[in-house]
C-alpha positions in Angstrom: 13.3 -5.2 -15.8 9.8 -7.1 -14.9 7.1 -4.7 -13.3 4.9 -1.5 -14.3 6.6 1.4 -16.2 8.2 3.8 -13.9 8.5 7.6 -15.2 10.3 10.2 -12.8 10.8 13.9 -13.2 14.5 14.5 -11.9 16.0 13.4 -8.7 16.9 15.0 -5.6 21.0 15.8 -5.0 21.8 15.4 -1.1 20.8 13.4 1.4 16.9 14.6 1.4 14.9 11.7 2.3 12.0 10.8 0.1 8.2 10.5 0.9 8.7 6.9 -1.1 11.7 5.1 -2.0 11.6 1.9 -3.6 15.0 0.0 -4.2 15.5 -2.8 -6.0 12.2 -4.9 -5.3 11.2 -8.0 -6.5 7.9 -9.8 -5.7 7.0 -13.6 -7.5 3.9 -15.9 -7.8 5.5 -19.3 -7.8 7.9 -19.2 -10.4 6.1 -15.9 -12.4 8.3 -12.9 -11.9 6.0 -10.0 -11.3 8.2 -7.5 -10.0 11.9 -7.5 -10.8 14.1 -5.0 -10.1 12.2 -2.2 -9.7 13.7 0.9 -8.1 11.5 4.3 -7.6 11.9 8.0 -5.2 8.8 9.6 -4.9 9.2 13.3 -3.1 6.5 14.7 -0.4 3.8 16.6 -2.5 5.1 14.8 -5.7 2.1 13.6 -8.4 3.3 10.1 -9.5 1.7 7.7 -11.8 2.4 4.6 -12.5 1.3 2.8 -16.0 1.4 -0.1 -17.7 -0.6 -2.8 -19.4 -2.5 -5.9 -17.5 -0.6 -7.7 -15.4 2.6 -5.4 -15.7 2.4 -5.2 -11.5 1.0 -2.0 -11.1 -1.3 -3.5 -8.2 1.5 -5.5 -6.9 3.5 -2.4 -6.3 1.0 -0.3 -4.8 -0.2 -3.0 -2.3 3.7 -4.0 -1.3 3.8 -0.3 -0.6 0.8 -0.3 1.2 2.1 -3.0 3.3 -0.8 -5.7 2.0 1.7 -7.8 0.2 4.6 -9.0 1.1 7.7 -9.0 -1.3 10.5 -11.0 -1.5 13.5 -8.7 -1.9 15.0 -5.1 -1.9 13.9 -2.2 -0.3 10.4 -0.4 0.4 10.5 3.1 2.4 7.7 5.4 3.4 9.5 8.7 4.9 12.5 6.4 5.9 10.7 3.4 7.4 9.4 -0.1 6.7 5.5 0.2 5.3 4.5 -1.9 8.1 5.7 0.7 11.0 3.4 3.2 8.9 0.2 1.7 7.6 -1.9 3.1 9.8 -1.1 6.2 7.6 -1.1 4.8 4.2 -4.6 4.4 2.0 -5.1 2.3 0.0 -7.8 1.0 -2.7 -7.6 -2.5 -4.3 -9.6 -2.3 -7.7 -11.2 -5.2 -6.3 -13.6 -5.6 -3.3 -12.4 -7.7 -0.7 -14.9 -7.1 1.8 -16.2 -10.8 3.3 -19.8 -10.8 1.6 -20.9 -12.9 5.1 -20.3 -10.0 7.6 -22.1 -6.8 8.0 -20.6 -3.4 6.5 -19.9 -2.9 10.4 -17.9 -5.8 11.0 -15.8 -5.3 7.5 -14.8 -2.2 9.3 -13.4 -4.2 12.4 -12.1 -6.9 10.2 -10.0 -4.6 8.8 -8.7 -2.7 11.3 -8.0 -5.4 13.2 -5.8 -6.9 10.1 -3.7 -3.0 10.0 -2.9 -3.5 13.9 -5.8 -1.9 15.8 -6.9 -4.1 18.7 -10.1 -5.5 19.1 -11.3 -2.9 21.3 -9.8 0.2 19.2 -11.0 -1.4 16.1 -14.4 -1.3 17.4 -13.9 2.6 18.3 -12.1 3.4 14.8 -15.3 1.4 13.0 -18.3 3.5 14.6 -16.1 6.4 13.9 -16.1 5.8 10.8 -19.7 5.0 10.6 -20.9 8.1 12.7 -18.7 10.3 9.7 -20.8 8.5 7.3 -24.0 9.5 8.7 -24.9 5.3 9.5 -23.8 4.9 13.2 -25.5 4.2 16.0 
């Protein structure tokens, strides 16, 4: 098995569905395997880590769940549907910035929520939103 170390305490008996269910996955850069094989249930209001060394595809994993990457086989769930149908709800934070240094902090915020499915219009709405809740809107 290629990917992060996966520790789980126990596993549901029945058909409860989980908060997170990962089946299987696999996700490659050219030929370099970075994910293979990974299976992990994560229950609602369950802590999870997930640890490993460099390059083990911790981030891989997390952003596949988040719906920022695309994999290339197997199964990702978040309460029993695809993480695109949910992303809206799902945060995530890369451990890089990936903001576009040439727009304004304001127009990162529409960039973004236009790539997560907001249209132009909303995204404009979500962004000064966001900005009033920060204290720097118009």
């Amino acid at each position: 098995m290629v990917g992060p170390r996966v520790h789980h305490r126990g596993f549901k008996v029945g058909k409860a569905m989980h908060a997170i269910e990962v089946a299987n996955l696999t996700k490659h850069y050219g030929s370099h395997a970075v994910l293979e094989g990974i299976s992990l249930f994560v229950d609602a209001g369950e802590l999870y880590a997930l640890m490993g060394p460099n390059g083990s595809g911790k981030t891989a994993l997390s952003s596949i769940i988040a719906s920022v990457t695309a994999f290339d086989s197997g199964t990702v769930a978040i309460h029993g549907k695809r993480p695109e149908q949910v992303k809206r709800l799902v945060g995530y934070v890369p451990q890089s910035n990936f903001s576009v240094p040439q727009l304004t902090g304001r127009e990162n915020l529409i960039y973004f929520a236009g790539l997560i499915g907001y249209s132009r219009h909303d995204a404009r709405i979500v962004a000064e939103d966001i900005l009033q809740q920060g204290g720097v809107g118009r």
